[in-house]
N, C-alpha and C positions, 0 to 999 in steps of 0.2 A: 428291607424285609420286615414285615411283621410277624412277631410270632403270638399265635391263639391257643389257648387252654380250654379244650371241649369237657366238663368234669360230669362224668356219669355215675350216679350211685341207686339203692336203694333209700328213696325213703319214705323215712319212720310217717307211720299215718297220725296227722295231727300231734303231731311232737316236736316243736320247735327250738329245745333246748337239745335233743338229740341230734335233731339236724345242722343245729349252729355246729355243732361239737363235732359232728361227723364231718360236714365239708372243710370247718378250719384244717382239720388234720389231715385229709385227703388232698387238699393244696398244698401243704406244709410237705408232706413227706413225699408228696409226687414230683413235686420240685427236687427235693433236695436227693431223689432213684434218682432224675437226670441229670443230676451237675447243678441245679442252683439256676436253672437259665432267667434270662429276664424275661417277664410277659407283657403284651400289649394289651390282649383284651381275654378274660378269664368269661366263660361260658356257663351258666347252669340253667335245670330245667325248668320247665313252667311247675309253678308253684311248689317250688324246692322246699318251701320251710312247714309245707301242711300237707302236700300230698294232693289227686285230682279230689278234694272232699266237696261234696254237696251240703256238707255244713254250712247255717247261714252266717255264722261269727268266726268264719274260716278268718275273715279279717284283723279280726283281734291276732294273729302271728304275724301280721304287719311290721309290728315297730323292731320285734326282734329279728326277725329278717332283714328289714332295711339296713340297720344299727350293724349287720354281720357282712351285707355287702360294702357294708362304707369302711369297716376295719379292713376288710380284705385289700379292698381298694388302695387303700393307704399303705399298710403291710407291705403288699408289692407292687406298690407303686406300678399298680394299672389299670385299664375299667374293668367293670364288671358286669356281667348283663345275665337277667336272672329271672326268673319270674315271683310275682308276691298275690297276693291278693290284698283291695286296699277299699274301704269302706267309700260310699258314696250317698248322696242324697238318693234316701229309699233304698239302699239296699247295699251290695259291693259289687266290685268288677275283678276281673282276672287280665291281671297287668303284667307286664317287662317292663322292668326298671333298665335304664342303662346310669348306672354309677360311676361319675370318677369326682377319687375326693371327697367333699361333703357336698357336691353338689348331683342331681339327681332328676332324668329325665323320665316318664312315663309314657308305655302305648298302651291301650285299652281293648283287649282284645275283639273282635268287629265279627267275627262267626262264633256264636256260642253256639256249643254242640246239644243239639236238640235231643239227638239220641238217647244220651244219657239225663235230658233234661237240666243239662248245664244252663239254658235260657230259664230257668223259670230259680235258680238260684243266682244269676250273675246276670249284670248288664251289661248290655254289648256295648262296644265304642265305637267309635264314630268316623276316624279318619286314621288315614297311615301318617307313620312319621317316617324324616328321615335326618339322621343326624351325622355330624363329623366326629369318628372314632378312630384313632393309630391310623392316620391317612388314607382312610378309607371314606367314603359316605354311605353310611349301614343305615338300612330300612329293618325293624325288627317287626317279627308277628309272631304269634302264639298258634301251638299244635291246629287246629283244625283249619285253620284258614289257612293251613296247604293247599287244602283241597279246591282254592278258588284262585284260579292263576290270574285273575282282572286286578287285586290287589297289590300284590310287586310289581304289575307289568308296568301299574301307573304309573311308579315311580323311577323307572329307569325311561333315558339311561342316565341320570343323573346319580342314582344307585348303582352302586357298585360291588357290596357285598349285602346281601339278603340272609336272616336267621330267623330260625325256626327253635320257639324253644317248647319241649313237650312234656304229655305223659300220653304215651302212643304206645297203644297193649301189644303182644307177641303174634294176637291173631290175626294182626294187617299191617304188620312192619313189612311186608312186599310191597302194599301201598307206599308205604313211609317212604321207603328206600328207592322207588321209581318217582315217585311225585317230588322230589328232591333233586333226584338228577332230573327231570322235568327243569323244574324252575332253574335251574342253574344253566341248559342247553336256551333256552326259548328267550332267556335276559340277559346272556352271555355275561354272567355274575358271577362271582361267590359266592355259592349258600353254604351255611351252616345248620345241621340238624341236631339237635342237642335232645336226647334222650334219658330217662331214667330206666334201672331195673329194679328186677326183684317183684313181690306182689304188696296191692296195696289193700285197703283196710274194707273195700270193696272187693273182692277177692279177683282184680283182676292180674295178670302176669306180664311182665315188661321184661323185656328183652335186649334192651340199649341199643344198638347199631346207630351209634351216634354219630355222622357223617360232617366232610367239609368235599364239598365239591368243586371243581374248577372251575372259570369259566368257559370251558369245553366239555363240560361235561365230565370229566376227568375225575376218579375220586381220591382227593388229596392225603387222609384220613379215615380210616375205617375203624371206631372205639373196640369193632363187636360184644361179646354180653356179655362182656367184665366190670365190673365196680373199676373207679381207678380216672387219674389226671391223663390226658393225652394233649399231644402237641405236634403243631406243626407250624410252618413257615410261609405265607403269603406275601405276594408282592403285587398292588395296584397296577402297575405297570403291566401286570400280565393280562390284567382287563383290559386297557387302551391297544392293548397290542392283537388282543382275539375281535375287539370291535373293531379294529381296522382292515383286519387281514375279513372278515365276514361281516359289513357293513348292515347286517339281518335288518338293527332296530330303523334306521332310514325309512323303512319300509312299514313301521306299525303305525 
């Protein structure tokens, strides 16, 4: 079994010593409500240490960000998968890092959200990844490339667990929360949807409903709109065993 740490919070706009401060201790003591357990892979949202900011030197929270997923990393000895923002030739992108140790994987997130004009602050990237995490092989993507189900489908079924890390407002978490069990039914996967709350420095309102879905569709985890560490327990094996019992992907 693996166990995953989904960590939902409000956060501070553009404040990155608040935010270190806030998630150490929110890992710390939500650990130690449950008994101390051990973790495999610890969760947080897109751009956890600045907020969704349309700032163009969002990037300068970079180093302190990274520097605080690489403690945690260590600390409890497990990965960690986050979002950052991270400067680029001409300009920055909005990334997931997956961290274990001091070593450090990057995706570039591939749909910037026009709506808000995320595309004309942040460049898009270019390809999916997929990496081996807690026995799993996780494909990571960031909030809006939910909404494009050609990008996970690529990569399964070699993918086995799929994550979503966000800032997805309160006024379309019915979206959120259907387009989630979506990807998790149609790629007979594990998603994860990792959510922040509270409002941000844009005046918009989050609601968390941070999810882990089966590969049934099943919902394993439900955060709903509380601040706070949640947990729960996955086993690979339940993928091989819903892909064989419903041979679906044969057929894409």
């Amino acid at each position: 079994m693996v166990r995953i740490g989904l960590l939902q919070f409000d956060i501070a706009w553009e404040n990155p010593a608040g935010n270190v401060a806030k998630v150490t201790d929110l890992v710390r003591t939500g650990l130690q409500a449950q008994g101390s357990p051990k973790l495999d892979l610890l969760v947080l949202p897109e751009l956890w240490i600045c907020g969704f900011t349309m700032n163009l030197e969002a990037y300068k929270t970079f180093d302190a960000g990274h520097e605080a997923m690489k403690t945690l990393a260590r600390e409890h000895d497990c990965a960690v998968l986050g979002g950052l923002p991270h400067q680029v030739e001409g300009g920055q992108q909005n990334r997931c890092y997956l961290v274990e140790g001091d070593q450090s994987t990057a995706y570039a997130k591939i749909k910037t959200f026009t709506f808000a004009g995320e595309h004309k602050k942040y460049q898009r990237g270019s390809e999916s990844l997929r990496l081996p995490v807690a026995g799993f092989q996780l494909s990571p993507f960031v909030c809006y490339d939910l909404r494009f189900p050609e990008l996970p489908r690529a990569m399964v079924p070699e993918t086995n667990i799929i994550s979503y890390v966000a800032n997805w407002p309160a006024v379309r978490v019915h979206h959120w929360r259907s387009l989630l069990i979506a990807r998790a039914i149609e790629n007979l996967s594990y998603v994860i949807g990792v959510n922040r709350v509270g409002r941000d420095g844009a005046g918009l309102d989050y609601n968390g409903q941070s999810l882990l879905i089966g590969p049934r569709g099943d919902i394993v985890l439900d955060c709903g709109d509380q601040e706070g560490l949640f947990l729960a327990e996955i086993d690979p094996q339940e993928v091989r065993e819903t892909r064989a019992t419903w041979p679906f992907l044969n057929d894409k």
